[in-house]
matplotlib code that plots the C-alpha trace (Angstrom):
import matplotlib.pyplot as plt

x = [9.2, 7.8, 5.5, 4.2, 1.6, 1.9, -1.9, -2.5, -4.1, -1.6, 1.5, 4.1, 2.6, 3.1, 6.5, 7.7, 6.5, 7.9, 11.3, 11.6, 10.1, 12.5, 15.8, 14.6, 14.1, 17.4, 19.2, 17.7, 19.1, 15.2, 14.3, 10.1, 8.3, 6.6, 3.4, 2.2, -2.2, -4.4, -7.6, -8.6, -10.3, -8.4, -5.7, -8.2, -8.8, -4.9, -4.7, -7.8, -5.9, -2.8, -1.6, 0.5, -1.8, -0.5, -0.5, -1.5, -0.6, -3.1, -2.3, -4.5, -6.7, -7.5, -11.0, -11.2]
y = [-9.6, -13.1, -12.8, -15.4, -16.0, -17.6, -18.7, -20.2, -20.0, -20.2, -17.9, -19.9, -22.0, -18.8, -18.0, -21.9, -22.3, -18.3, -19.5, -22.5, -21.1, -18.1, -20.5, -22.5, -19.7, -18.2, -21.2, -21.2, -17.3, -15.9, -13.1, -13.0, -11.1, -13.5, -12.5, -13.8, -14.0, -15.2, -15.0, -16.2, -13.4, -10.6, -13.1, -13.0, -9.1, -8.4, -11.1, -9.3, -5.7, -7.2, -6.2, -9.6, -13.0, -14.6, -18.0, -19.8, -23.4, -25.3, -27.3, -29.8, -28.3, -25.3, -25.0, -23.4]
z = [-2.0, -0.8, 2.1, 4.7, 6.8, 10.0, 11.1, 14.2, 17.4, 20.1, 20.3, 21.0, 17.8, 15.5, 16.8, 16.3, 12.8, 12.0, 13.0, 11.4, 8.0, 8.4, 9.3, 5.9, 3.7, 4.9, 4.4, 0.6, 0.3, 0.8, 2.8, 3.1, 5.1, 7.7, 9.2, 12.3, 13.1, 15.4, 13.8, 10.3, 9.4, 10.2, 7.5, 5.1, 5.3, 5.2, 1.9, 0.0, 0.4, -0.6, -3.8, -4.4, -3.8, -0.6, -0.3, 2.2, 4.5, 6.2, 9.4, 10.8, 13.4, 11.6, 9.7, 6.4]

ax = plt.figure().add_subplot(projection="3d")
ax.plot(x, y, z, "-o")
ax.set_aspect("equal")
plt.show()
């Protein structure tokens, strides 16, 4: 299974870019698991204990 994390600080943010990549990736036929956070490292915490690498998309505005 693909997973996805959504990282970014407001909420409305996370939900906007979860939709659209879900709409694209069901469009393509894929069905990820997209994950939603707030804070950068409580993402990094999840991705270490993940037992598939995750990658990862940086927007502007985010430091890293």
């Amino acid at each position: 299974m693909y997973r996805i994390a959504v990282l970014a600080e407001q909420e409305a943010e996370r939900q906007r870019y979860a939709e659209q990549i879900t709409r694209f990736c069901e469009a393509k036929g894929l069905f990820p698991q997209v994950m939603q956070y707030d804070d950068q490292e409580r993402f990094f915490e999840t991705a270490q204990k993940a037992d598939q690498p995750m990658p990862s998309l940086h927007f502007p505005g985010w430091q890293g």
